[in-house]
C-alpha positions as CSV (number, residue, x, y, z in Angstrom):
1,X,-1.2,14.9,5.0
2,X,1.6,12.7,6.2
3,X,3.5,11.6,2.9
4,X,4.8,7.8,2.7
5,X,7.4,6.3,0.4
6,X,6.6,2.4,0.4
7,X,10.0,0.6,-0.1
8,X,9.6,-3.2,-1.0
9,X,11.2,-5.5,-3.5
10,X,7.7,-7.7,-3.3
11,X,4.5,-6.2,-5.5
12,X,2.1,-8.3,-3.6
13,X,3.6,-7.0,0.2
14,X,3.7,-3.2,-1.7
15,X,0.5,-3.4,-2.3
16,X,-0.9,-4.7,0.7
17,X,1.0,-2.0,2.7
18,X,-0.7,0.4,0.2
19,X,-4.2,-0.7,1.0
20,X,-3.3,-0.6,4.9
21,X,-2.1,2.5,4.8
22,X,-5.0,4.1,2.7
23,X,-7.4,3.0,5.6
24,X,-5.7,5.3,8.3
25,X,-6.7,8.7,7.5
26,X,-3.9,11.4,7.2
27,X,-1.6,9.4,5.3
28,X,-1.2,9.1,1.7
29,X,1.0,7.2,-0.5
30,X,3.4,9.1,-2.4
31,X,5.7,6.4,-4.2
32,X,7.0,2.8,-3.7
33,X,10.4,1.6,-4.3
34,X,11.5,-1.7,-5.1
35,X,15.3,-1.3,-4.1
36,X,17.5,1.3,-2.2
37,X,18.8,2.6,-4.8
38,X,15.4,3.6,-6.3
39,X,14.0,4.6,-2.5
40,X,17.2,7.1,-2.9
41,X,16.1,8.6,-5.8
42,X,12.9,9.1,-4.7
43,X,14.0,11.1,-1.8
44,X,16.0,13.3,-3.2
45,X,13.4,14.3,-5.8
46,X,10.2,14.7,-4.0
47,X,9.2,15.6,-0.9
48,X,8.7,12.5,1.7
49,X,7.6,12.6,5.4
50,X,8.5,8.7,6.2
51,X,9.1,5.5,4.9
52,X,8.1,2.1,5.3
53,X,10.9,-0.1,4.6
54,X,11.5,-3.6,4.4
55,X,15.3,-4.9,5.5
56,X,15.2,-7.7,3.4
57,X,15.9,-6.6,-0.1
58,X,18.2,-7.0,-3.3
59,X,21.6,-5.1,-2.9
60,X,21.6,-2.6,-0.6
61,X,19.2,-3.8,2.8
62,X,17.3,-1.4,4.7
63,X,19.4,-1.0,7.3
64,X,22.2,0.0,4.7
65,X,19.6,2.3,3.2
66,X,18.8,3.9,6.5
67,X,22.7,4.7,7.3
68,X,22.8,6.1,3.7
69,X,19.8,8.8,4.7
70,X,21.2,9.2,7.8
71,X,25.1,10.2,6.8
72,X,23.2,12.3,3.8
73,X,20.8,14.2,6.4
74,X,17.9,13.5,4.9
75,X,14.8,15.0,6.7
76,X,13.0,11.5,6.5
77,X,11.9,9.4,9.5
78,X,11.7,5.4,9.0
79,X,9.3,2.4,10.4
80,X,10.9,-0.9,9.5
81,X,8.0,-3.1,8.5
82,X,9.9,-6.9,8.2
83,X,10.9,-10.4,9.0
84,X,14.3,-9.8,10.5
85,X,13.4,-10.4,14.3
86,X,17.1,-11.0,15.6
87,X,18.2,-8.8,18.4
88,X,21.3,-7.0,16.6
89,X,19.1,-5.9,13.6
90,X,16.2,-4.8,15.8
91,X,19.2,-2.9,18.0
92,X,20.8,-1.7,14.7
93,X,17.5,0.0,13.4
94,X,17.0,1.5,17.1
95,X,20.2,3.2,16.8
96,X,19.4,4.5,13.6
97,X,16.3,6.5,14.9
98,X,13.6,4.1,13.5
99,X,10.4,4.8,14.8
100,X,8.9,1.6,15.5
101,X,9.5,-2.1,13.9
102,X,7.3,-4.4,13.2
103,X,7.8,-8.1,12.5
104,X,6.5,-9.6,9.8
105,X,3.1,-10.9,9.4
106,X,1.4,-8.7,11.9
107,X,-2.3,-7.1,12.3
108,X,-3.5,-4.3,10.4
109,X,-4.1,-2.7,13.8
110,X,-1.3,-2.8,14.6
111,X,0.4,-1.1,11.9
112,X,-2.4,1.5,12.6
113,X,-1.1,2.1,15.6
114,X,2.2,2.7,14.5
115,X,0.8,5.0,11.7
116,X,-1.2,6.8,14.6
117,X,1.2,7.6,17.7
118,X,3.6,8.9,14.5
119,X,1.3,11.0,13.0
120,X,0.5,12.4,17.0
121,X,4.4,12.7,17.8
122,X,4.5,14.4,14.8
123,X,1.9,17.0,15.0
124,X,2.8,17.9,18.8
125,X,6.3,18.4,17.5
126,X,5.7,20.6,14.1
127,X,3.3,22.1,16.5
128,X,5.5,23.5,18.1
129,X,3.9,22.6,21.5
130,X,5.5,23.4,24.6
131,X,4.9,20.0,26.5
132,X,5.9,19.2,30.5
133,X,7.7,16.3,31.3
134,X,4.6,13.9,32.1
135,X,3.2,15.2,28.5
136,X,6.6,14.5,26.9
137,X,7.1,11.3,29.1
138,X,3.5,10.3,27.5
139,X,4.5,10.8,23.6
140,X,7.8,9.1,24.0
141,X,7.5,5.9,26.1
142,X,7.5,2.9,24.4
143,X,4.2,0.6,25.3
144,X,5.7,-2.9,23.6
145,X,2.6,-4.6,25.1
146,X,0.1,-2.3,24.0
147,X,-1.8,-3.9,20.6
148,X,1.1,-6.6,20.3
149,X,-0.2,-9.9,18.9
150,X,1.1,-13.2,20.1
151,X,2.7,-14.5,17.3
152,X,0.5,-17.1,15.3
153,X,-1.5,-17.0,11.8
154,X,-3.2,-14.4,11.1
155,X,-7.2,-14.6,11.6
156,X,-8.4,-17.4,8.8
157,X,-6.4,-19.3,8.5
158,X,-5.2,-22.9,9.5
159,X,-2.0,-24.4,10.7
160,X,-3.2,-27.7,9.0
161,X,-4.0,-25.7,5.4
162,X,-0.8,-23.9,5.9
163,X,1.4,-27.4,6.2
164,X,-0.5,-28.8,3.0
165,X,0.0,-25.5,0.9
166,X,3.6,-25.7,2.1
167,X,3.8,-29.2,1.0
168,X,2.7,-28.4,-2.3
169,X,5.0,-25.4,-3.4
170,X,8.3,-27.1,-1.8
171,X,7.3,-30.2,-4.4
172,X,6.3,-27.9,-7.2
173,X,8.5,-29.0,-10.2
174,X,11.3,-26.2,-11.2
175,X,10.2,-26.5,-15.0
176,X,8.1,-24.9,-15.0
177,X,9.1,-23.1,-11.7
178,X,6.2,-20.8,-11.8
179,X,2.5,-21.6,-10.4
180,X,-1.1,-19.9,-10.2
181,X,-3.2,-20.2,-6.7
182,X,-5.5,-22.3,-9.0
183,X,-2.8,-24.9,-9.4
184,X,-2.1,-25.3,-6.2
185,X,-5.5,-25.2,-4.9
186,X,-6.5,-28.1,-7.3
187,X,-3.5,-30.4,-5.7
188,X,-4.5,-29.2,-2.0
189,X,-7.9,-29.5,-2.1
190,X,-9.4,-25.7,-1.5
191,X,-10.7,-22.9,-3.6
192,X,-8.2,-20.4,-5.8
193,X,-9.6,-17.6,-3.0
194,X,-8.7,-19.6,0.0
195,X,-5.2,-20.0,-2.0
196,X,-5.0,-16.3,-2.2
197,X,-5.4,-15.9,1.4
198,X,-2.3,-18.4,2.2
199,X,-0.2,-17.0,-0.7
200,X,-0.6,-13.4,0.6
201,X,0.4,-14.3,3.8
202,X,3.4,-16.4,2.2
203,X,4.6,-13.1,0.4
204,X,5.0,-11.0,3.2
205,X,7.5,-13.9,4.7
206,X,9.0,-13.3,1.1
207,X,8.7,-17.1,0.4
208,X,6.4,-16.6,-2.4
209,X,7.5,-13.9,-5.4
210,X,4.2,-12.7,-7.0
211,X,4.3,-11.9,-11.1
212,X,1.2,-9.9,-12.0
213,X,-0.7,-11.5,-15.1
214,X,-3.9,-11.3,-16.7
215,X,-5.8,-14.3,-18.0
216,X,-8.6,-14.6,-21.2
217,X,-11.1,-11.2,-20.6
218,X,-8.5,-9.0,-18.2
219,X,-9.4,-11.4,-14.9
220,X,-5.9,-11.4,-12.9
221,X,-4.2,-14.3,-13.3
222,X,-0.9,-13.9,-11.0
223,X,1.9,-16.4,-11.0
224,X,4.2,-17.2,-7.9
225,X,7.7,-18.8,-7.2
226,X,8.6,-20.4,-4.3
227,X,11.8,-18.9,-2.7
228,X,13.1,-21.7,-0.8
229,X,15.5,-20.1,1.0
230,X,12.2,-18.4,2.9
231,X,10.2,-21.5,3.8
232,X,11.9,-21.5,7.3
233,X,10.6,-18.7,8.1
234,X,6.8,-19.7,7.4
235,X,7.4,-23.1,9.1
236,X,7.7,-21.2,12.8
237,X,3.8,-21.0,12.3
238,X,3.3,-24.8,12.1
């Protein structure tokens, strides 16, 4: 079993990531980490196989966290599951040994895939295989076409439902700042479960910041910030 630390400053993302990754058979989830600093930790007091890390985070940023485990030789590989998509931090993480980076949001599949030719690589290699150069060529060679996605919304849902949810959080009042899917769904004009679906989405750009709550008889009632600094990033799908 392939042991992965999750390390995300955003519950909502760390969960989903959790429920992706318990769908791909030999993998398990060992911890998650909401800082460096705590990812750290972690690492030095369990055993950990690889990490999914965010860059975008509190303090120290994955890619500071990465050069931290790599000057400390930390027998830990790393996909970069995020939103940076400029060429120096995808050419930074490279350098750094990452094993594959995906941009934020992306299919499930395709973070399968990722999950898959690892846990391959891996096995051929702990294996202790001896491979020929096609075999080798094979396991190492990069297929950036293979299972990519053009980038758009993911299935279900609408650029037009997008721009009104938008709408609405950018005009939410700061006092209070924080809102419930319900709230929002009431002033768009759809159900609290079709506002789910947009807010999930929203937190993995990290312009929504989920605060797990509970409502009269346990039923999850979650509230959510906008992070305006962040709404740029969910406007490239409009």
């Amino acid at each position: 079993m392939i042991r992965v630390l999750l390390v995300e400053d955003d519950p909502m993302v760390a969960e989903l990531n959790r429920m992706y990754l318990s769908r791909v058979p030999g993998f398990e989830t060992v911890a998650s980490a909401r800082s460096a600093a705590e990812a750290l930790e972690l690492l030095r007091t369990q055993p950990v196989d690889l990490l999914l890390l965010d860059i975008f985070m509190p303090g120290q940023s994955g890619l500071e966290l990465m050069e931290d485990i790599r000057r400390q030789a930390l027998d830990v590989d790393v996909i970069f599951v995020t939103a940076a998509r400029d060429a120096a931090t995808i050419d930074r993480a490279l350098k750094l040994g990452a094993v594959d980076y995906l941009i934020k949001p992306f299919e499930f599949e395709r973070l399968k895939q990722a999950f898959e030719r690892y846990g391959e690589t891996r096995r051929l290699i702990r294996d202790g295989q001896v491979l020929d150069q096609t075999e080798l060529d094979k396991r190492l060679a990069r297929r950036p076409t293979e299972g990519r996605v053009a980038e758009g919304l993911p299935k279900g849902l609408d650029r037009n439902t997008l721009d009104k949810v938008l709408l609405a959080i950018a005009a939410w009042p700061d006092n209070p700042p924080w809102f419930t899917s319900e709230e929002i769904g009431q002033q768009v004009g759809i159900s609290r479960v079709s506002v789910r679906k947009y807010f999930e989405f929203l937190c993995t750009l990290k312009v929504l910041r989920m605060e797990p709550g509970y409502g009269t008889g346990g039923r999850p009632v979650h509230r959510f910030l906008v992070q305006k600094s962040y709404l740029r990033e969910a406007k490239r799908f409009l």
